[in-house]
C-alpha positions as CSV (number, residue, x, y, z in Angstrom):
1,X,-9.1,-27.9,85.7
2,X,-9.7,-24.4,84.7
3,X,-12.5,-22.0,83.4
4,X,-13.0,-19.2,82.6
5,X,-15.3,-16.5,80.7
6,X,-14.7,-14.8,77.2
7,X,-17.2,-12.6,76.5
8,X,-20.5,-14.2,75.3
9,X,-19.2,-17.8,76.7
10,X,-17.5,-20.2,79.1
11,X,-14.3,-22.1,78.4
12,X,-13.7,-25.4,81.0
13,X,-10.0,-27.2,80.4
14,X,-11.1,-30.6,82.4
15,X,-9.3,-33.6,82.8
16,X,-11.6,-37.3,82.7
17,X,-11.0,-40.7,82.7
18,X,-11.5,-42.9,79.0
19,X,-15.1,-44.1,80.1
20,X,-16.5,-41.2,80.0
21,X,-17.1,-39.2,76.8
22,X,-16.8,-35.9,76.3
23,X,-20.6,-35.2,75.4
24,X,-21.3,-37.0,78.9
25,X,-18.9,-34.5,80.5
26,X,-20.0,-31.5,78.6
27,X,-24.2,-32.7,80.2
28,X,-22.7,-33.4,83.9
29,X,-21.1,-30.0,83.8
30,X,-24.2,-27.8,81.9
31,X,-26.5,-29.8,84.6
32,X,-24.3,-29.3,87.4
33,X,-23.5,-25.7,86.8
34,X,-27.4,-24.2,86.2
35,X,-28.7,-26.0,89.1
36,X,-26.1,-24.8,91.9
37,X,-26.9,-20.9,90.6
38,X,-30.4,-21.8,90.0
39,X,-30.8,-22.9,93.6
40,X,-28.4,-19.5,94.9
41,X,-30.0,-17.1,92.5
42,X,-33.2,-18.3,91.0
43,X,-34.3,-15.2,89.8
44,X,-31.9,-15.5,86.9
45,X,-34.7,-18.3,86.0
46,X,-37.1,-15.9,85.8
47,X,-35.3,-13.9,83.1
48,X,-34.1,-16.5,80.9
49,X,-35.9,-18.2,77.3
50,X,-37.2,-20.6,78.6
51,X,-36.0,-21.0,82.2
52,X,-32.8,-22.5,80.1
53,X,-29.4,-21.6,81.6
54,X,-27.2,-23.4,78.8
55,X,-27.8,-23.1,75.1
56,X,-28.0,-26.6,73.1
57,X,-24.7,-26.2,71.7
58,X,-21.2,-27.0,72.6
59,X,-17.3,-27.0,70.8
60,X,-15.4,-30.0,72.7
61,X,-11.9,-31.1,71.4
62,X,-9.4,-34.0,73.3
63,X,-6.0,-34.5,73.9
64,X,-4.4,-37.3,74.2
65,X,-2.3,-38.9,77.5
66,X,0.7,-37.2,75.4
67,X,-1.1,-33.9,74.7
68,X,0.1,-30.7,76.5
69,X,-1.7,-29.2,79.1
70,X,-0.1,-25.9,79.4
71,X,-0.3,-25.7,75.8
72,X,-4.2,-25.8,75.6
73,X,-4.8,-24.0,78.7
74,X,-2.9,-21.1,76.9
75,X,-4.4,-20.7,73.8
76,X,-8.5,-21.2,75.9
77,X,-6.6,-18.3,77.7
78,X,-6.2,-16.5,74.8
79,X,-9.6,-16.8,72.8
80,X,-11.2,-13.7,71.9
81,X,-11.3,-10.9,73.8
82,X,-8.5,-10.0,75.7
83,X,-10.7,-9.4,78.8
84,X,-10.5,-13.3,79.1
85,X,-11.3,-13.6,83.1
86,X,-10.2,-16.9,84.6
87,X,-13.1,-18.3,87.1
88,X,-11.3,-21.2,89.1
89,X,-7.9,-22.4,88.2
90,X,-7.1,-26.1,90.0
91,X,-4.0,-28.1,88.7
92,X,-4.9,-31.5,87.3
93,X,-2.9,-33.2,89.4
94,X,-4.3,-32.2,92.9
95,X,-8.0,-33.0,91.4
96,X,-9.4,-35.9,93.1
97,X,-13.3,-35.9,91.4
98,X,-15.1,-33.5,89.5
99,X,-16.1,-30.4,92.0
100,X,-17.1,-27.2,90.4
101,X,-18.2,-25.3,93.4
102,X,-15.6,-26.1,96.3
């Protein structure tokens, strides 16, 4: 798992099992995510449209079981602006659940 920020937006390189789908991921993570730093800072609340921490939108793409990792994590590395700033970095292999905030 990885993710990181580019300017204007968040890129997450996650790993799931077949059962769930990738808009189900992308929900889990947007609600996870703006209530931990709702609950830690909730005066970003305050200065939000809307009291909304994630806009409605979302790009998601797959790889399959014979997809490269390193491949993908590379080029979500190298989006954008070159000021790409890498937020948590966890190898796939040592994940045992989803946990954003260890």
């Amino acid at each position: 798992m990885e993710i990181g920020t580019d300017m204007d937006h968040v890129h997450f390189l996650v790993q799931s099992v077949p059962t769930y789908s990738p808009t189900k991921i992308i929900t889990m993570i947007k609600s996870i995510t703006a209530k931990k730093i709702f609950q830690e800072h909730p005066e970003v609340k305050k200065k939000l449209w809307g009291g909304e921490f994630w806009s409605d939108g979302y790009f998601v793409s797959t790889v399959g079981q014979h997809g490269n990792e390193s491949t993908i994590a590379n080029y979500v590395k190298n989006q954008g602006n070159k000021a790409y700033k890498p937020l948590f970095k966890k190898p796939i292999e040592n994940l045992d659940q989803l946990s954003l905030f260890d």
